[in-house]
FILUM-831298 format. One line per 5 residues: for each residue x, y, z of N, C-alpha, C. Coordinates in steps of 0.05 Angstrom, whole numbers. Atoms other than C-alpha are relative to their C-alpha. Layout:
BEGIN
X Y Z X Y Z X Y Z | ...
% end
This chain:
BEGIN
-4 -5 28 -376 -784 -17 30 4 -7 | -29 1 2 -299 -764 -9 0 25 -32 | -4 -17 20 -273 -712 -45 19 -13 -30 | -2 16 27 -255 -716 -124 36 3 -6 | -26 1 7 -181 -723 -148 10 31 -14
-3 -24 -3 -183 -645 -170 -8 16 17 | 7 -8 -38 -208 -624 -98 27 -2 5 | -15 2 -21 -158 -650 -70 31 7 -14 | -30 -15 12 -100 -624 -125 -10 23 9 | 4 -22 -15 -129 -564 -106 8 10 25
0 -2 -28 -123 -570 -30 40 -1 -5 | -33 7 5 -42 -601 -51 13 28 -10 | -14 -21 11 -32 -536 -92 0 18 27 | -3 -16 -25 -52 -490 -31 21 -6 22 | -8 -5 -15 -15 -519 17 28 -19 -4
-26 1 18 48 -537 -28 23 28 0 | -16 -24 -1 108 -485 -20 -3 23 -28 | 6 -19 27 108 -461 -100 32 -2 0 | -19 -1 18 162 -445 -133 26 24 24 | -9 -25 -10 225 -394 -98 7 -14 34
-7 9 -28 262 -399 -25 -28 15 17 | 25 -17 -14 197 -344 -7 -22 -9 -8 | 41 12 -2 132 -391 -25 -1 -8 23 | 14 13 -18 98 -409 22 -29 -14 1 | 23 21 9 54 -462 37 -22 6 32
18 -12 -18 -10 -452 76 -11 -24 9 | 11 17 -28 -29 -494 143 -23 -10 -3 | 48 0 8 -106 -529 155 0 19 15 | 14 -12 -17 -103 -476 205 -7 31 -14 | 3 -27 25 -95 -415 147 -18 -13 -19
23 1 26 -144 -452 97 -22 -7 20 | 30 4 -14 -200 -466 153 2 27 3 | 16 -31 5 -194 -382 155 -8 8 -16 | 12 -17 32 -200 -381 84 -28 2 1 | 20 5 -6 -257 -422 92 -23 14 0
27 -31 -15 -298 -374 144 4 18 -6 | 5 -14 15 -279 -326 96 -14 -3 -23 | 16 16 33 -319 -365 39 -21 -3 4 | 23 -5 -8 -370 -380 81 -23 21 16 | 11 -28 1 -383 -309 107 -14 10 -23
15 -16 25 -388 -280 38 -17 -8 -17 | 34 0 10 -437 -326 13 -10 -16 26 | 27 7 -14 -486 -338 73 1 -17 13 | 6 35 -5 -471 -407 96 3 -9 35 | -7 -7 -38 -457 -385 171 -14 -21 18
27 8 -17 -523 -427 199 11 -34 -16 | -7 30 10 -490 -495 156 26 -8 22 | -31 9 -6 -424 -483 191 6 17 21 | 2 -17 -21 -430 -458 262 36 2 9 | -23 -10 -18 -363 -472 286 26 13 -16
-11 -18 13 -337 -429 233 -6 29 6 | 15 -25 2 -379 -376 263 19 21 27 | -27 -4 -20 -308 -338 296 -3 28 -3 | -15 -27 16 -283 -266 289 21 -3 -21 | -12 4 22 -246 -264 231 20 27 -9
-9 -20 14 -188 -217 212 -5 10 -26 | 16 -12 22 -207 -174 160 24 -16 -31 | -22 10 20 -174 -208 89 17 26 -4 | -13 -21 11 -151 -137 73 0 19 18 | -8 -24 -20 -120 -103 131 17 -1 12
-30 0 -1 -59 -90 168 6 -16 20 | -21 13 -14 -46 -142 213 17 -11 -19 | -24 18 14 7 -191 196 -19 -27 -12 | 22 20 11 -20 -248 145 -2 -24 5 | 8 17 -16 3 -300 185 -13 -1 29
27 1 -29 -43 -282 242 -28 -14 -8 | 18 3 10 -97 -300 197 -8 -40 -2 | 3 15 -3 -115 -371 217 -25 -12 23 | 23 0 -35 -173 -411 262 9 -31 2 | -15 15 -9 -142 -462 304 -28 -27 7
13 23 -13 -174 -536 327 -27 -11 -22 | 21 1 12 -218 -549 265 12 -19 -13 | -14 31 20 -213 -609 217 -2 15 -31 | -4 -10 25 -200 -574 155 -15 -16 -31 | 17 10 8 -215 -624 113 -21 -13 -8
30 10 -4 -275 -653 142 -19 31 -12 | 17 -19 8 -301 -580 124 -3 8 -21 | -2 -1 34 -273 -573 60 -27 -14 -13 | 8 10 11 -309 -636 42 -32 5 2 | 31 -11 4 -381 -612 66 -14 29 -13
13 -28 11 -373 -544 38 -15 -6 -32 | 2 13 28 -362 -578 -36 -28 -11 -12 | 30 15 -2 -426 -618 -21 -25 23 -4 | 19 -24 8 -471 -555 -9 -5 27 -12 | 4 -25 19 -448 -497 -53 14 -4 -21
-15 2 21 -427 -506 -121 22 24 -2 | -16 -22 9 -366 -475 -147 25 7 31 | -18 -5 -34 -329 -472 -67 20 -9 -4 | -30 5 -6 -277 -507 -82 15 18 -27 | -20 -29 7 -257 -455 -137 1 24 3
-7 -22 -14 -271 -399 -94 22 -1 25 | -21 8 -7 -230 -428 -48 41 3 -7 | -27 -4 11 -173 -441 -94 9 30 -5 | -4 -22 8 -178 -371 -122 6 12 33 | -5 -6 -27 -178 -348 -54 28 -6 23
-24 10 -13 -117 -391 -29 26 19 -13 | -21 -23 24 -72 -361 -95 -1 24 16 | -5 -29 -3 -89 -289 -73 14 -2 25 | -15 0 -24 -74 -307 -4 32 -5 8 | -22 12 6 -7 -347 -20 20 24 -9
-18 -16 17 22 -282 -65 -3 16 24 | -5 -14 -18 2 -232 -8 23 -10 19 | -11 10 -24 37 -272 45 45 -10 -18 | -19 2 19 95 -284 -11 14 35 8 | -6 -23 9 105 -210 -19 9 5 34
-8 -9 -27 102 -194 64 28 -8 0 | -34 11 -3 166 -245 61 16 15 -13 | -26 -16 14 194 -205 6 11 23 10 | -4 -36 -1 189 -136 30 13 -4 41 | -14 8 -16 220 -174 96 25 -15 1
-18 8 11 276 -199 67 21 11 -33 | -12 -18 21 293 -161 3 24 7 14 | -18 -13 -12 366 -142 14 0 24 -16 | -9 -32 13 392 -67 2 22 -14 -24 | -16 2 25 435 -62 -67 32 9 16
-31 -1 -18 515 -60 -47 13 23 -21 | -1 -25 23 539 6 -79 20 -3 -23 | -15 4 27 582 -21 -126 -26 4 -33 | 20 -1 19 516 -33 -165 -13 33 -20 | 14 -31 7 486 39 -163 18 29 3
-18 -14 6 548 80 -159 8 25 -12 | 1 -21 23 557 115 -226 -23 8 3 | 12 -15 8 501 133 -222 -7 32 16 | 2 -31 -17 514 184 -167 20 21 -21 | -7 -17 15 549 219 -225 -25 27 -10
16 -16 7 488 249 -245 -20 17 23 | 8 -23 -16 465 285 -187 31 5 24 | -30 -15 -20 543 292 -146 -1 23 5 | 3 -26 -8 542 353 -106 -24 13 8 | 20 -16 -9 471 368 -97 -8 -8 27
4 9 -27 476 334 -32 30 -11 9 | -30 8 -4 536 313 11 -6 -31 -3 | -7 14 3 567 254 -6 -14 -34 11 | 17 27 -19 538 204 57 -29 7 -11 | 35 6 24 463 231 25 7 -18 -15
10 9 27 472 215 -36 6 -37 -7 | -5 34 4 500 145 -31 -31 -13 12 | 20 20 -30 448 124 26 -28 12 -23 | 32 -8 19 388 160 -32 5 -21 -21 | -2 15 21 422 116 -85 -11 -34 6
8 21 -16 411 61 -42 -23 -9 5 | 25 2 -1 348 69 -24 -26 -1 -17 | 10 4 30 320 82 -93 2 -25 -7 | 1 23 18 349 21 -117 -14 -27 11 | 12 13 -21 321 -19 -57 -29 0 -7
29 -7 0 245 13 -70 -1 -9 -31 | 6 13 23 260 -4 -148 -6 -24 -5 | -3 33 -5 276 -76 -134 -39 -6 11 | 28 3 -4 209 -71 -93 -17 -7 -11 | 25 -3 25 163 -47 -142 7 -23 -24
-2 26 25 191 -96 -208 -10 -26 21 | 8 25 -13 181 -155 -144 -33 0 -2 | 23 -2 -1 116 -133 -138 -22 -3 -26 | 6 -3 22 103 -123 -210 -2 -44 -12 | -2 28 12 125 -201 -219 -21 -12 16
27 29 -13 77 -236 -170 -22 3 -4 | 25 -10 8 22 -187 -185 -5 -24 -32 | -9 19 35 40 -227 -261 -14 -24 12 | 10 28 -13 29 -297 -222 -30 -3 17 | 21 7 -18 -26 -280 -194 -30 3 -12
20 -4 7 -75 -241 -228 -18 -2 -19 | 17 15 29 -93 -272 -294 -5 -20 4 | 9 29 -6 -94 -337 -261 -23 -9 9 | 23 -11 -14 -145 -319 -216 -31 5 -18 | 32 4 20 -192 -293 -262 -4 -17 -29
0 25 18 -180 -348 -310 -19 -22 17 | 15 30 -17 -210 -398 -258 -18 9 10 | 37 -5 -9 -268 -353 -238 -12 -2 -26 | 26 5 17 -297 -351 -306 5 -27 -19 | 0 15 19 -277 -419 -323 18 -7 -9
-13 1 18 -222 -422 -361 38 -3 17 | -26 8 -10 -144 -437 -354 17 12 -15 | -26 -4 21 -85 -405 -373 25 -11 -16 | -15 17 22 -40 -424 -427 29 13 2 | -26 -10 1 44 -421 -422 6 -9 -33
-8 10 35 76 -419 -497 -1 -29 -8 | -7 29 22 92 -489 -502 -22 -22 1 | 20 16 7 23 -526 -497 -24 14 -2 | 13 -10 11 -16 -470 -525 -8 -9 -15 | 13 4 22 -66 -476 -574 4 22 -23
0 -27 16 -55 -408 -603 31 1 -8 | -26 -2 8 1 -411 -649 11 30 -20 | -1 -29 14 40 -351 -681 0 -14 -25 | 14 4 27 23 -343 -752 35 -7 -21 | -34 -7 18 100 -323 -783 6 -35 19
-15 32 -16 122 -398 -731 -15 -8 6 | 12 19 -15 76 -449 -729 7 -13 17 | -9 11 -22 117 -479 -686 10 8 26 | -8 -13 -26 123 -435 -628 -39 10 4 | 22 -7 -6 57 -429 -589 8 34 25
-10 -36 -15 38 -350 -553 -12 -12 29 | 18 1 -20 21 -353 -484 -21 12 1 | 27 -14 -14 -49 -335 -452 -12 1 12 | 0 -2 -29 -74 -310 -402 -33 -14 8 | 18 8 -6 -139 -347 -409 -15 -24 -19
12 16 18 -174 -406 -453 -17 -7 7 | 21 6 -10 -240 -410 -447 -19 -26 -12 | 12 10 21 -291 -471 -474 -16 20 -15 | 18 -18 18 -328 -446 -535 24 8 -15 | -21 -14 12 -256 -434 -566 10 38 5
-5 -21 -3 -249 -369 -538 36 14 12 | -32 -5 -9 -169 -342 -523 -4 34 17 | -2 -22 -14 -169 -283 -473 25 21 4 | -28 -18 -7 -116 -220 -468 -15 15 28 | 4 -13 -34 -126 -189 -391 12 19 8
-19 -16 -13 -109 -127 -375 -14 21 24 | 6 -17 -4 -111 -84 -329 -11 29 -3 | -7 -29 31 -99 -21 -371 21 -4 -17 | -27 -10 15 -72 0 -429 16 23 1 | -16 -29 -6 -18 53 -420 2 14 -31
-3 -7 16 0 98 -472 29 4 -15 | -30 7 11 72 80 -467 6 -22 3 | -2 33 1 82 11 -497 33 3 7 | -23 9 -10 135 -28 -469 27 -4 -27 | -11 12 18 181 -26 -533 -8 -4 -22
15 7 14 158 -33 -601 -5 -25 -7 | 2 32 15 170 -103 -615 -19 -8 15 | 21 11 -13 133 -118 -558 -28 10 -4 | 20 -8 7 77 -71 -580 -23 -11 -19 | 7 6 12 68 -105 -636 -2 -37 3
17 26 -15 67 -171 -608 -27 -14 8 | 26 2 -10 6 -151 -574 -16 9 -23 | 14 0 16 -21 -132 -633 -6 -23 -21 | 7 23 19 -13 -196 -669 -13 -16 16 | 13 19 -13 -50 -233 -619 -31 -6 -7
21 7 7 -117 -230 -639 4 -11 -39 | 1 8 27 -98 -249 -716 10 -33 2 | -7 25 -9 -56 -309 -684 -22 -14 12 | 26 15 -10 -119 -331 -646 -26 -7 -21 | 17 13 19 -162 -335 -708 9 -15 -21
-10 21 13 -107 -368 -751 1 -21 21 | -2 27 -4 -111 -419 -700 -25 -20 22 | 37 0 -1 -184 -423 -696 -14 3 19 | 13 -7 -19 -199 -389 -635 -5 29 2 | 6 -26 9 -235 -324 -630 10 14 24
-21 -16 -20 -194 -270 -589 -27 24 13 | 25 -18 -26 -228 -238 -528 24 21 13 | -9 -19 -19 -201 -168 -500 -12 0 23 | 15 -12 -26 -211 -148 -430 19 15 5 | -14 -22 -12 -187 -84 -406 -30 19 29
17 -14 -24 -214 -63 -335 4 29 -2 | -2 -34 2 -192 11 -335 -12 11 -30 | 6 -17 30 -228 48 -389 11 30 -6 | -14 -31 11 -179 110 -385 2 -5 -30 | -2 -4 35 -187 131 -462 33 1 -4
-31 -9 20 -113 127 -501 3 -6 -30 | -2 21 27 -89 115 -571 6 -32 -3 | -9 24 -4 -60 50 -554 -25 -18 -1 | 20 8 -14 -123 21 -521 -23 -1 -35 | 8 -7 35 -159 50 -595 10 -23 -12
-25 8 32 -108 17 -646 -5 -32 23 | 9 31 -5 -112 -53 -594 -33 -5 -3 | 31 8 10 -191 -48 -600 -8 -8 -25 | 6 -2 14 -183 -37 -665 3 -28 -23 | -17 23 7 -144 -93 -684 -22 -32 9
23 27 -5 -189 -152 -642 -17 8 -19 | 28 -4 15 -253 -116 -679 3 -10 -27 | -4 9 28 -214 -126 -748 -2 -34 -5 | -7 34 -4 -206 -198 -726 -23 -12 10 | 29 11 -24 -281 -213 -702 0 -6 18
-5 4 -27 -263 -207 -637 -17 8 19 | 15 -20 -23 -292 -185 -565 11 15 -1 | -17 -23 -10 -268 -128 -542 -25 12 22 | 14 -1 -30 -296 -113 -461 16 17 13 | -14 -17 -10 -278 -46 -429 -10 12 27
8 -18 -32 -286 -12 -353 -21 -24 6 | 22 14 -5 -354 -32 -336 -15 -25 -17 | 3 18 24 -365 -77 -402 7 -22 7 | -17 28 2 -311 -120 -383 -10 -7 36 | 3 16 -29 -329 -126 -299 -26 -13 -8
20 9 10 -399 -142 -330 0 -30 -10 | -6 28 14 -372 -198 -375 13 -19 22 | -20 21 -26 -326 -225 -319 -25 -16 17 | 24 8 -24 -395 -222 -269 -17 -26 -13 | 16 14 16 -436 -264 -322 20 -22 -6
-20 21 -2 -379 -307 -338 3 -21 20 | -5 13 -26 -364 -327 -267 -26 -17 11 | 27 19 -20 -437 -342 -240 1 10 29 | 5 -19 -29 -462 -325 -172 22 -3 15 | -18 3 -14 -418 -355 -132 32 5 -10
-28 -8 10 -351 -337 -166 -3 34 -4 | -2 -21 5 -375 -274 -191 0 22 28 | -6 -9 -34 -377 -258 -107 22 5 7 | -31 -2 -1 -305 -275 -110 15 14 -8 | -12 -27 16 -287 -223 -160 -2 20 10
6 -27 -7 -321 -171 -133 1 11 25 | -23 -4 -29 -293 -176 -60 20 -5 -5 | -29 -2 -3 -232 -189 -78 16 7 -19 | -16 -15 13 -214 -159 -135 -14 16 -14 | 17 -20 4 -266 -113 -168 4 33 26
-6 -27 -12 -272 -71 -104 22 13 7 | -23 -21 -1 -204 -59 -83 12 13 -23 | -24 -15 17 -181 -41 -145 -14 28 -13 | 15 -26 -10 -246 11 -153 10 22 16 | -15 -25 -23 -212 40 -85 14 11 -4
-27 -18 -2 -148 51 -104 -4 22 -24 | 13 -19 28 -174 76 -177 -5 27 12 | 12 -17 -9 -215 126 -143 12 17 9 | -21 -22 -25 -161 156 -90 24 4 -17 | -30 -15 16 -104 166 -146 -3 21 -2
-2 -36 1 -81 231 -145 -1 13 -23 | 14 -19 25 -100 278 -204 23 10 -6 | -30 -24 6 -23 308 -209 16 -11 17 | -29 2 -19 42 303 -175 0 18 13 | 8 -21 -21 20 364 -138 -14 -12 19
9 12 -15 -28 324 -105 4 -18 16 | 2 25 -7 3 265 -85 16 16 31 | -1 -14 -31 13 271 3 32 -9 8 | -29 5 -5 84 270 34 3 -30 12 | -18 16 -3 123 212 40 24 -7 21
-21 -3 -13 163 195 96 13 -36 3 | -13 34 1 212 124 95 20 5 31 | -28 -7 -20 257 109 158 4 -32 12 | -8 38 -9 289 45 191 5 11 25 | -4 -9 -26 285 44 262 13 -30 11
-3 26 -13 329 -15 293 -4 -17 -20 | 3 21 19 311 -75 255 -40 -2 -16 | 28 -7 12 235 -44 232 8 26 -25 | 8 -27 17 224 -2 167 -25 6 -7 | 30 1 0 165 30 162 -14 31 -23
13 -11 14 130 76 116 -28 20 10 | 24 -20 -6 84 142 131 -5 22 -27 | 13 -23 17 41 177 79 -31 3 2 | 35 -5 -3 -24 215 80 -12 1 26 | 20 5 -22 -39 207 150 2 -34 11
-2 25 -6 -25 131 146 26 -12 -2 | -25 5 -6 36 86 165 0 -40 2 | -9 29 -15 59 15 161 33 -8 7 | -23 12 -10 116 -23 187 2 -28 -14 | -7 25 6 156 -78 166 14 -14 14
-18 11 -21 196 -127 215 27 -9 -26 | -14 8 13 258 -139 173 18 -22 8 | -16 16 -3 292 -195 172 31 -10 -3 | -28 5 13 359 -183 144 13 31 5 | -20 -31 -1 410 -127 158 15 -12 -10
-23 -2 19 463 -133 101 -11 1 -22 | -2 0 25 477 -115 35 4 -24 -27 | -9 21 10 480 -160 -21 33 1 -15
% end
């Protein structure tokens, strides 16, 4: 039967570099693990014996290129999975993406250089003296190093996670300029979004809402989005997974509802996602992004009193991280400043 000409863009996107000197592109020997990770979680073990391996866990601390099964024909297996479970080759894809940004990020947080103190400098003006001199540079340093981190982290999480659940329930995300959803004040500038579903439906995706918007202009941005989606005749769908109560969260509900909108919150919205997706996708959600993000939910600390000590250190050409009882390491790849 041969696979279909979006199969196999699929397969090209996975194991295509991406965008950046840190994409990476994934082996047949890393997508036949995805694989017997696809066919673990739904059942198919007794179709596909010589898939039937030990399997590092998707979410645990080896290294994520260990995570591969060697001597298999990749896409001889691809093409019979396609055949007997609907929907595999976009658990797959979804599956490749998550895999691609993890293995993205290991590079980063192995390569990230430290900030050169010209950068962060002045700003030892504001604490000078409460530590000697060699502290305080080597804390300024280090701060700005763990800042850089976190915004890196903040950007791929961006690339990754609306895309993802855009293609489990269906639907495709939209960049400004071949949007359908145009702003109301410029017809001629389309909004991005993070989802377009058939049935005319336009999706906003969030995680949470905070209670401190990013800015007002941007605040209000997000608030014109559901009025922009019905001037341009698609009805605007919220999703917000966290149902921490805030005003923000309010005043954006309030706004889709004014606009005959959805609006899908905590359990409302994993609900809508599960029904959306279908069996087999909705499997995909809820191993790989439903429950961990339950976990971490759950174990956030209640105060800044609570949260457990912290310890950072570079040993040789390893930095590694201990809190709570737990510790990882990083192999770094770069000693210099930029």
């Amino acid at each position: 039967m041969g696979l279909t000409k979006a199969q196999l863009s699929l397969i090209a996107k996975a194991q295509s570099q991406g965008a950046g000197e840190q994409g990476v592109a994934l082996s047949d020997e890393a997508c036949s693990y995805l694989l017997a990770l696809l066919v673990r979680d739904l059942k198919l073990g007794r179709q596909f014996p010589e898939l039937d391996v030990p399997l590092l866990p998707f979410f645990g601390a080896a290294r994520l290129d260990r995570m591969a099964i060697r001597n298999c024909d990749f896409l001889h297996l691809f093409e019979r999975l396609v055949r007997v479970q609907e929907d595999a080759d976009t658990y797959f894809s979804c599956l490749a993406t998550l895999h691609k940004a993890r293995l993205k990020y290991e590079r980063i947080l192995r390569t990230q250089s430290f900030p050169t103190f010209e950068q962060v400098g002045p700003r030892g003006l504001l604490q000078y003296g409460t530590m000697t001199s060699k502290s305080l540079a080597s804390f300024l340093l280090w701060r700005k190093w763990m800042f850089d981190i976190d915004n890196r982290s903040a950007q791929e999480t961006g690339y990754v996670f609306e895309p993802i659940i855009a293609s489990a329930i269906g639907g495709v995300p939209m960049g400004p300029k071949n949007s359908p959803i145009r702003r109301r004040r410029d017809r001629s500038k389309g909004r991005q979004v993070d989802c377009i579903r058939p049935g005319r439906k336009a999706y906003e995706i969030k995680i949470r809402v905070t209670i401190a918007a990013s800015g007002q202009g941007r605040w209000q941005e997000e608030l014109a989005f559901p009025s922009d989606c019905r001037a341009s005749g698609y009805t605007p769908v919220l999703l917000v997974l966290d149902p921490t109560p805030n005003p923000k969260l309010e005043e954006l509900r309030d706004e889709f509802v004014r606009h005959r909108g959805e609006v899908y919150v905590g359990a409302a919205a994993w609900a809508h996602l599960d029904a959306a997706a279908g069996k087999t996708l909705g499997q995909f959600l809820e191993t790989y992004v439903h429950k961990p993000l339950q976990a971490l939910l759950a174990e956030t600390p209640s105060s800044e009193r609570a949260l457990p000590e912290m310890l950072v250190r570079t040993t040789g050409s390893q930095l590694s991280v201990s809190i709570g009882g737990d510790s990882f390491v990083v192999e770094r790849d770069v000693d210099s400043f930029q």
